[in-house]
N, C-alpha and C positions, 0 to 999 in steps of 0.2 A: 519303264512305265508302260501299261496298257493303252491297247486307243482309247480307251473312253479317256482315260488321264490326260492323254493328250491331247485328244480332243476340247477337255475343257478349259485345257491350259490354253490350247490356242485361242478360244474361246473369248475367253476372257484379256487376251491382248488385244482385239478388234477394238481400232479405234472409230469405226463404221460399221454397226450390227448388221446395215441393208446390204453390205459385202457380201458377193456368193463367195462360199468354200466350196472350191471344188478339186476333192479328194484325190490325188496322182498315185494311179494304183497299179503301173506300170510294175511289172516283176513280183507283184504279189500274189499271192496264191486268193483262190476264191474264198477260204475261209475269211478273208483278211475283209475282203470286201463287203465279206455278209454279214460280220461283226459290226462295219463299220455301217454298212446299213439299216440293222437293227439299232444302232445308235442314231438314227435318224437324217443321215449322209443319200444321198440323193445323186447328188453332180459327181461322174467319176471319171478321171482325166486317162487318156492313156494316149504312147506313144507310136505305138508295133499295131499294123491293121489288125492280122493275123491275131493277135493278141485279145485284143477288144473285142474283135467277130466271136471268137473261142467263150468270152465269158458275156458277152450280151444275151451266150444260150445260156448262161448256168445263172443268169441274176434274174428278179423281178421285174417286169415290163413296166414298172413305171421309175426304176432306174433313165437318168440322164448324162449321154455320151456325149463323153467331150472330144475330138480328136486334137489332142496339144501339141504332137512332133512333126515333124516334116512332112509332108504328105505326099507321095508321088503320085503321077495322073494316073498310072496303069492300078491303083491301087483302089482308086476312091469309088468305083460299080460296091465292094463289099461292102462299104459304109455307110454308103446312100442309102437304104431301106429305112434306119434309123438312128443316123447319129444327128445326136440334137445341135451341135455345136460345134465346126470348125476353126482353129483358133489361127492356127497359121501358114494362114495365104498368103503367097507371096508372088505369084503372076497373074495374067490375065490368061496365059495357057492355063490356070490352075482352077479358076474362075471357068475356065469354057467345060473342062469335064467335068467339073461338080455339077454344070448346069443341065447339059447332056444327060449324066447321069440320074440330077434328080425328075429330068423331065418322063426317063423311063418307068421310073415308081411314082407318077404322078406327086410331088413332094417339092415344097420351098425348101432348101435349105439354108439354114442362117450360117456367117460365114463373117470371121473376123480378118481384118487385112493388117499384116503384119509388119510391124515398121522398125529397119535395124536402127538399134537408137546406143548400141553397146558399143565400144571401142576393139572388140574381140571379133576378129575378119571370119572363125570361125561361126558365127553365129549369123541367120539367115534370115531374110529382109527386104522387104521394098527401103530405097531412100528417098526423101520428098519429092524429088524430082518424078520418080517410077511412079510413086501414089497418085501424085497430081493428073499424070498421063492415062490413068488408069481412071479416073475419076472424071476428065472431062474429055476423054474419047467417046466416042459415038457408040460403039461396041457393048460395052457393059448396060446398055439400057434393052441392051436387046434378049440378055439374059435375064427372063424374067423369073424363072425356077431356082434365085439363089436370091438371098438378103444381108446385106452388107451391114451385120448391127453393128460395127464399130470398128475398133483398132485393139490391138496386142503387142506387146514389145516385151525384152528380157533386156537387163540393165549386165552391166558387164560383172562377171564374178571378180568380185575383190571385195577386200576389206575396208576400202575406200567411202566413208559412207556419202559423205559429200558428193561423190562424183555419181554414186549410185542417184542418191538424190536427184541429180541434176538432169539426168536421162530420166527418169520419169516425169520430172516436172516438164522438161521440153514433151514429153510425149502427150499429157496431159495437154498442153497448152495447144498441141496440134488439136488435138480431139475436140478442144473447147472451139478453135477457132472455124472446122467444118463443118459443124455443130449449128452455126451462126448461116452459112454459106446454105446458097439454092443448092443440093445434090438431085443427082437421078432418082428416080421413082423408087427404086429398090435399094435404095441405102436409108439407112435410119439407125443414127449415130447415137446407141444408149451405151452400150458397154464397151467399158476400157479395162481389157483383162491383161495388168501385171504385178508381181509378186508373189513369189513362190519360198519356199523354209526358212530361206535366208534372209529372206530382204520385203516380204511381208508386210511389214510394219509401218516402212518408210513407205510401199507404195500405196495404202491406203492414205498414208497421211497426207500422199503426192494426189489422191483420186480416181485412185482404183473402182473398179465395182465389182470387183472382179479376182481373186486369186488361187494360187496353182500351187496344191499345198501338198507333198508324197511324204520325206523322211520326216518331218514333225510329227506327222502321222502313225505313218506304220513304221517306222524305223528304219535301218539304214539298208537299203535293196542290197538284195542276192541276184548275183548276175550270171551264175554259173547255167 
């Protein structure tokens, strides 16, 4: 199938129209991207700085950068200038160079905090306890060049739909519940970004705003 097919197949699964798709365009060549952005695709996820910096020369400037993979501190000066959207933070060291950083380009940037909510030890993560700590230290108010729009989690790969379920619903329910709570000046808790090819579906149904959508898309990456 083509992207546009795809595209409208996924399309048409949205059980939330106001859901962003935001395209994971990691390993694809720029044709892929500019296809998908003449079909009217916007939001593009990638994992590799180096990767993202390379094609934010070759796209349209009103393209929007997601940075969805792991993100090291020595890495985040290339991305500051203009990525719209870091998805997953996972310290307060991680927090202090974004902040640093965006303060040299004059720039807020918005900044998701990332909660391991998987049963899979490889996958990476604040746990409540870490958030908490991060949320009612004194510290984090002083970085005023970053904004904390919300949380991010990945559910554990299996075929479990249940359990996948169940990790986002608990994620959700965090989200609802800080939601409610005094936070610091710079967090403002709108987006809850999980669900990506596989599990999509459930996480909308769980309260998503948010999804991380690559092989539904463009098919299955080449990694060579």
């Amino acid at each position: 199938m083509s992207i546009k097919e795809n595209l409208n197949k996924i399309k048409n699964t949205f059980s939330n129209p106001h859901c962003l798709l935001v395209a994971v365009s990691k390993t694809q060549p720029i044709s892929a991207l500019k296809e998908a952005y003449d079909l009217g695709i916007r939001d593009f996820g990638e994992n590799k700085v180096q990767e993202m910096v390379d094609k934010q020369a070759e796209l349209p400037e009103d393209v929007r950068w997601h940075m969805i993979g792991h993100l090291q501190s020595n890495k985040v000066k290339y991305i500051a200038p203009f990525v719209h959207l870091i998805h997953g933070v996972d310290s307060l060291k991680l927090l202090r160079e974004i902040n640093k950083q965006a303060v040299k380009v004059d720039r807020i940037i918005p900044c998701l905090l990332q909660v391991h909510i998987a049963k899979e030890e490889s996958k990476f993560g604040l746990d409540e306890n870490e958030l908490e700590e991060i949320i009612s230290g004194h510290e984090i108010q002083d970085l005023k060049n970053i904004k904390i729009s919300g949380l991010m989690g990945m559910a554990t790969y299996t075929d479990d739909t249940a359990r996948v379920r169940k990790e986002f619903r608990g994620l959700h329910q965090l989200f609802t519940t800080l939601k409610k709570r005094a936070l610091p000046p710079n967090f403002e808790m709108k987006e809850l970004s999980m669900g990506m090819s596989g599990d999509y579906v459930i996480a909308q149904e769980e309260g998503s705003t948010m999804v991380r959508i690559g092989t539904a898309i463009f098919g299955e990456r080449n990694y060579k």
